[in-house]
N, C-alpha and C positions, 0 to 999 in steps of 0.2 A: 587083765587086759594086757596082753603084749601090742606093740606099737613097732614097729623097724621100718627103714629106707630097704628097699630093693632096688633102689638105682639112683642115682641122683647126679644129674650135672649140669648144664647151662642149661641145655632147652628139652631137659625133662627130669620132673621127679617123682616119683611113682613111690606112696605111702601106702602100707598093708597093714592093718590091725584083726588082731585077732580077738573076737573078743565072743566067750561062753562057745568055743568050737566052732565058730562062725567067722570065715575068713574073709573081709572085706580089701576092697581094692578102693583107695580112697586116692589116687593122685591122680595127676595132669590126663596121664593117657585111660583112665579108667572112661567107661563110653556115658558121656553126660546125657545123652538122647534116652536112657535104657529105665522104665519105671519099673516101679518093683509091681510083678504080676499078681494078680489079685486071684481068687479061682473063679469061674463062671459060674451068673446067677442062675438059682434054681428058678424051676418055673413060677414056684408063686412069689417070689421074689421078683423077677421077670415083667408076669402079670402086674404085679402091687408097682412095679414102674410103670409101666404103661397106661396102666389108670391113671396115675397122679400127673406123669407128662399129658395125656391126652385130656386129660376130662378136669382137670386143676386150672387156675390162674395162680400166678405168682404169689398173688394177695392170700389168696385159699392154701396153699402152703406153708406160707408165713402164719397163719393160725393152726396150719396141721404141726406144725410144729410146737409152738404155744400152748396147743391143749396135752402137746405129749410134755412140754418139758426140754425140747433142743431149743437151743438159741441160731435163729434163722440166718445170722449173721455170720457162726460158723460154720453154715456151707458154702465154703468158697466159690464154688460155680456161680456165672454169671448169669447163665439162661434157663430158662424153666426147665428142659431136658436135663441139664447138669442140676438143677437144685431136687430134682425129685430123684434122679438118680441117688445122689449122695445123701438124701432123708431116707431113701430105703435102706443103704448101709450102714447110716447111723440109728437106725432105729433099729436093726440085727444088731448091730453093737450092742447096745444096750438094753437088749432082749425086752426091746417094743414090740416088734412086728407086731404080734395080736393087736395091738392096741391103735396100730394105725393101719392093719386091716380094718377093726371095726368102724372107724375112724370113716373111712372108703366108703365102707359097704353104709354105711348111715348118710356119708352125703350125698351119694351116687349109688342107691339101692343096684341101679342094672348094670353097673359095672364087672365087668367077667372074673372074677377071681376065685 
């Protein structure tokens, strides 16, 4: 891991690390609005959101979660839309999907997926 100053003086300092080929801009003027891009979801990924915002309660999340094994407390999102979003991500993460597909289609047989 290299670490160096690119610039530094009263009212700016601009730190660069490089770290595994990977060049980061870590100071003052680096763009703090900027998140790091995610790729866009496939469709049943997509779908498996749109079910669980549309057809879920908060409550029913919080057990879809439960019966997978996340802890519902680490989805940081505060609204059903963001909490189901981020259980479809965490659950590719950790190569649930199937399992909260089945999850879906068992509590909402006519759910479109």
């Amino acid at each position: 891991m290299q670490v160096g100053h690119a610039e530094n003086s009263l009212f700016n300092t601009a730190v660069t690390q490089n770290i595994g080929g990977v060049h980061l801009n870590l100071g003052e003027d680096a763009e703090e609005d900027e998140a790091p891009e995610l790729p866009p979801p496939n469709s049943q990924s997509l779908a498996l959101f749109r079910a669980l915002s549309a057809r879920f309660t908060l409550e029913e999340l919080e057990t879809a979660c439960w019966e997978l094994g996340i802890v519902f407390e680490d989805l940081p999102a505060k609204t059903l839309s963001g909490k189901a979003r981020q259980l479809v991500q965490k659950a590719e993460d950790l190569s649930l999907a199937d399992k909260l597909i089945a999850l879906v289609k068992r509590e909402r047989p006519d759910a479109a997926l």
